[in-house]
Structures are given as structure tokens and as C-alpha cells.
N, C-alpha and C positions, 0 to 999 in steps of 0.2 A: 489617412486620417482615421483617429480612432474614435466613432459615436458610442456612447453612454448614457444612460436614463441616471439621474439624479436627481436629487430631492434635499433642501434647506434644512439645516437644523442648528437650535443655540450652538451645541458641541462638536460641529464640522459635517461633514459631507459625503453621502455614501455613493461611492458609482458600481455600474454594472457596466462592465467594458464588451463593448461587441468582439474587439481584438486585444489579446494580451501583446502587450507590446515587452520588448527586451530590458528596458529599463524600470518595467510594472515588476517583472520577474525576478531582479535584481533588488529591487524594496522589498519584494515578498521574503526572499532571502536574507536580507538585512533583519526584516523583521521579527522573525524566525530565530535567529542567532542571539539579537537581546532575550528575548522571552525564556531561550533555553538556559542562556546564562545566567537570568535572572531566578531563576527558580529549582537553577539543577537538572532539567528535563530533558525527554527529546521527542518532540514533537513529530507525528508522523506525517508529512508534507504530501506524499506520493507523488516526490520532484519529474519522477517522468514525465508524468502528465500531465501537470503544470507547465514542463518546460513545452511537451506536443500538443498543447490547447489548439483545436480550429478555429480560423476566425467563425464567431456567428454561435459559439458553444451557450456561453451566458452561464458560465460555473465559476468564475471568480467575482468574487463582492470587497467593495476597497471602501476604507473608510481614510479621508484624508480630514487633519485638523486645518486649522483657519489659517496656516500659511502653507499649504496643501502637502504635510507630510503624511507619508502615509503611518496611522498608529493602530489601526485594526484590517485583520483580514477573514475569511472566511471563505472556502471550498468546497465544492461539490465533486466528487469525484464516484464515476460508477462502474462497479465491476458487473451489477443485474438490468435489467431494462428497468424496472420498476423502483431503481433505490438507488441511494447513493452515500456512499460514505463523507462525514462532516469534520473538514480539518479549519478549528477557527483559532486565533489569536489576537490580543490588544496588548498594545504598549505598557508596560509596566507602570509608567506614569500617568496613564490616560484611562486606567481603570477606575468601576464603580462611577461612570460616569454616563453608561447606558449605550455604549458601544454595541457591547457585544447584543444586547436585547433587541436593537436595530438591526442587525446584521442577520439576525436569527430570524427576526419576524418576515424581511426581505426575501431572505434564501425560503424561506417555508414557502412564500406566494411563486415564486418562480419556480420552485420543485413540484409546487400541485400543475403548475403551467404547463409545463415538462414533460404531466404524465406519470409523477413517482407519486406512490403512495407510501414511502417510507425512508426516514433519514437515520443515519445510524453515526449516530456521535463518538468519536474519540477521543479519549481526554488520559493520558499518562497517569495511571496510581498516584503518582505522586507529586500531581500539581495540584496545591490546595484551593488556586483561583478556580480553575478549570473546574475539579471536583465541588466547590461550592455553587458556582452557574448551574450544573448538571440538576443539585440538590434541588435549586428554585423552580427548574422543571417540574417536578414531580415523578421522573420516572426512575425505572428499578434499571442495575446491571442487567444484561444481556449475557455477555460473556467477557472472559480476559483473555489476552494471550500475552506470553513471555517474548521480549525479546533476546535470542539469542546468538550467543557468539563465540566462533569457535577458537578453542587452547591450542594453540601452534605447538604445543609440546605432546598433543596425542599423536601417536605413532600409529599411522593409519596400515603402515606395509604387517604390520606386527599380527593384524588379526583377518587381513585380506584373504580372500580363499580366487580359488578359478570357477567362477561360476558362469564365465562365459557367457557375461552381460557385457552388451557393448551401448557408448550412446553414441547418435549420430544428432549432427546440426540441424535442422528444420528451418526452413525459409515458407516463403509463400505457395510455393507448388505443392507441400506438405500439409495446408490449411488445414484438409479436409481427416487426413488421420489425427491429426493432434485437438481438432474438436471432438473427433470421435473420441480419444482417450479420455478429455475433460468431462464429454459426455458420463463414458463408463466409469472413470476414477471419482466423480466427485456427485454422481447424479445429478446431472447438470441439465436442467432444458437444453435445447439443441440453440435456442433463441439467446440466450443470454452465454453458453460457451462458444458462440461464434462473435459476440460483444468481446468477451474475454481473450479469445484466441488473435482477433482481429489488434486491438491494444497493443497484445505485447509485440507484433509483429511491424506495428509501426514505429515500436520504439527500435528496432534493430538499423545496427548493429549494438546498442549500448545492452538490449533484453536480448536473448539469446533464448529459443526453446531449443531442447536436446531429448528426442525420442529415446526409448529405452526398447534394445531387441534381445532375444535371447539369440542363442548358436545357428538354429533351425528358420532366423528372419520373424521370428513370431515379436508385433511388439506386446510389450506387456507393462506400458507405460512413462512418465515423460516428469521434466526435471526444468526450472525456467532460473536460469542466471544474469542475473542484471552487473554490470561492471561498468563503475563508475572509478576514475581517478583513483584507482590503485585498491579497490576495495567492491567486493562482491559481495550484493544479496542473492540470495537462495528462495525462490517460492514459487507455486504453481504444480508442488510435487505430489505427484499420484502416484499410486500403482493400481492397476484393475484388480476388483476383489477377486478374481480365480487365482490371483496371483500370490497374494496377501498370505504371510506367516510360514513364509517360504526362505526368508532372507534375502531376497529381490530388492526390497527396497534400501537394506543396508548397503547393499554392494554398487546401489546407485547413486548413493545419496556420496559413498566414500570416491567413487570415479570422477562424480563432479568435484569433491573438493581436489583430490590430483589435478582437473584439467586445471581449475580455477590456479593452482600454485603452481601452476608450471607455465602462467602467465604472468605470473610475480606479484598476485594476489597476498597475503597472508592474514588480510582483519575479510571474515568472512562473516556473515551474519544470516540469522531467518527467524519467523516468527510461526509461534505456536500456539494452538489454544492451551490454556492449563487441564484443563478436562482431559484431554487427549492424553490419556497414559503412555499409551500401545509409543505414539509421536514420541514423548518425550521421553522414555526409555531407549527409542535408535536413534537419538539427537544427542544423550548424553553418550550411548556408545561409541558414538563418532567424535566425541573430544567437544559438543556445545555446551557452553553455560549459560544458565539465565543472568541476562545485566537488567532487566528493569521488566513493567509489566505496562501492558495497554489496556484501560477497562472500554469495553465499547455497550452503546445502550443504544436502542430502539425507539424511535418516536415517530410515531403513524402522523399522515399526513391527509388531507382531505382534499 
């Protein structure tokens, strides 16, 4: 049996589920597919971890109308100890009707509950619902990133060298080097890339991390593939700065997309900040294009 904290209101009913149930997760995804349709967008879900919720998490918020569908949602999801990123949605038809203001006010008391002091909103360029909610806040961009995805017509053998990078699989007995690379690639507290490291390893086999060695056993950083129904994202990619401007990470970035289509992958995708030149310069030489942008903002929490 699934317990939830609720609360009455004229325009439906919001819960906080102790347990995602299979059929909760299923609405979420319905939901999700009108809003996108509706608007042209694509919403960044982060369905792994929707789909691997603990019972007892209290990061999903459901708003169901008076014959209990569900027409709004709202997300917690965290990659730092202190933060968590904000994936929220309302029914096309059930808008401007203070959904989403509920949902917000909700998630903010349980996120201070929690222990975070910062939420970081996502909202697609170019959703003008989304983009106008953000506006009522009052706060500024933070940063963007591109989504991108790769031209199955770049010819990856054309510009490949023997650099005599290899990756290898990582499982759980591996924990402890693949926090250290998160550590050195991303300047990572120890505390929040063993949050990160621990995540992706729970989603395997679907997440995948793949260390990166040179000839000599030396790593020199690490590469995380998610493969989902016939279609692979890319992210979690480092290289340690002694490494960096070496051509290291081209040649790792091109080995995962081989493994990935030699598993009969071909829609590959990853996201980039816009800022990041250095990124988006070996993302287009690896055959990526930008299909759309993410703006993400900051909102401190007390």
C-alpha cells in the first residue's frame, strides 16, 4: 500500500507518494508525451531515476484533478547532496489554473526538509509556458546546454588514429577509481561524486560506465552510456586535466560511439553547456549536432 500526504483544494489534489508505484510511472510518462506534443518540446525527465525511485525518496509530487487524473507533475532529482534538479509539467488544458504554483511551493518545503538549499529548474528554450512560470519567479538564466545528436553519416574510421586508448566496463568493484576520476575530471567533492558514481551504478545494466586506459594501464578518465530501446545517451564524460589537449578525449568520445553501433544503436545523443567551446568543438568533430537547448536557473532555498 502506497501512503501520501495530501491536501484539498477547489482545483484537485496534490500528493507526495512514499512509493512510486508502476502505474504512477506510466501517468508520468503519458503526461510527458501530451505536454511535449503540445508544445513541440522535450522535456528532460531523467527517466532512470524516476523509473529507480526508493520507496521512502519523497521526489515525486502528483497533482490529480477531481476524477483523479493525473494533470500535473513535478520532480526532484539529485546529482549534489545539497541540490536537486527541477523537472515539472501541467496538462495543457489544466493550465493557469495554479497547478504548477502548488507544486512549487510543496516541493520547495520538502526540499528545505531534505536538507537542500538549492533547486535548479529546467525548462526547454522553447517552451513559452514553462519560460513564462520561470519569468513570475524572478530569477535570471544560470546556464544552457545544447542537446545533442549524432549524423550517422560522419565517418568516424576517416579521422581515427591508434592512440592506444582502450575503455574497459566498470561495475561495482570498480566504485572506488571511477569516483576518483569524477573526483579529478570534474572537481567533484568526494561526497557528492560517490552520490553520482553510486546512481549510475544502480541503474546498470541500462547506465553503463566505461573507464578510459592508456597502453601502459594508466587511467586517464571515464565515459557513462545509458542504452535505452535502441537509442544511447552519452554523459558523465571526463578526462583528467593532465590529460586534456592531448586528443584523449576525441578518441574516447569516438570508441564509445563504435561500441554503442556495434550494438545496433544509431540515434545517439548528449548534452552540452553552450559556453563550453573546447566541448562543443570535439562534439561537432565527432559528427554531433545541436537539436534544441535546455535553459537551467537557480533558485536558493531556505
Amino acid at each position: 500500500m502506497t501512503e501520501s500526504t495530501s491536501a484539498h483544494s477547489p482545483i484537485g489534489q496534490w500528493m507526495l507518494p512514499q512509493e512510486m508505484s508502476a502505474d504512477m510511472k506510466i501517468e508520468i510518462h503519458e503526461l510527458a508525451h501530451v505536454c511535449n506534443q503540445y508544445e513541440g518540446i522535450s522535456l528532460k525527465l531523467h527517466i532512470s531515476m524516476l523509473e529507480n525511485r526508493k520507496p521512502g525518496e519523497r521526489r515525486d509530487f502528483l497533482w490529480r484533478d477531481s476524477e483523479g487524473t493525473l494533470v500535473g507533475y513535478l520532480g526532484l532529482n539529485s546529482f549534489e547532496t545539497d541540490s536537486a534538479e527541477v523537472v515539472a509539467m501541467v496538462h495543457p488544458d489544466q493550465r493557469r489554473q495554479g497547478i504548477m504554483t502548488e507544486l512549487f511551493k510543496t516541493a520547495k518545503v520538502e526540499a528545505a526538509a531534505q536538507g537542500m538549499s538549492k533547486l535548479i529548474l529546467i525548462c526547454p528554450e522553447n517552451s513559452a509556458s514553462g519560460q513564462a512560470y520561470i519569468n513570475s519567479l524572478e530569477i535570471q538564466r544560470s546556464f544552457s546546454e545544447y542537446v545533442m545528436k549524432w549524423s550517422e553519416s560522419d565517418d568516424l574510421g576517416k579521422q581515427a588514429d591508434k592512440s592506444g586508448i582502450s575503455l574497459r566496463f566498470c561495475g561495482a568493484t570498480e566504485r572506488e577509481l571511477i569516483i576518483t576520476l569524477d573526483m579529478g575530471g570534474y572537481d567533484m567533492p568526494r561526497e557528492d561524486a560517490e552520490l553520482y558514481v553510486d546512481q549510475v551504478l544502480e541503474n546498470s545494466p541500462e547506465d553503463r560506465i566505461y573507464a578510459a586506459f592508456q597502453e601502459d594501464g594508466q587511467p586517464i578518465g571515464k565515459i557513462c552510456i545509458q542504452l535505452k530501446e535502441g537509442a544511447a545517451f552519452i554523459f558523465g564524460f571526463s578526462v583528467l586535466p593532465e590529460w586534456r589537449g592531448q586528443g584523449f578525449g576525441r578518441n574516447i568520445l569516438r570508441e564509445s560511439i563504435q561500441l554503442v553501433r556495434s550494438e545496433g544503436c544509431t540515434s545517439i545523443r548528449l548534452e552540452v553547456e553552450c559556453e563550453n567551446r573546447n566541448a562543443l568543438g570535439l562534439y561537432h568533430s565527432c559528427g554531433f549536432r545541436e537539436t534544441a537547448v535546455q535553459d537551467y536557473f537557480n533558485y536558493g532555498i531556505s
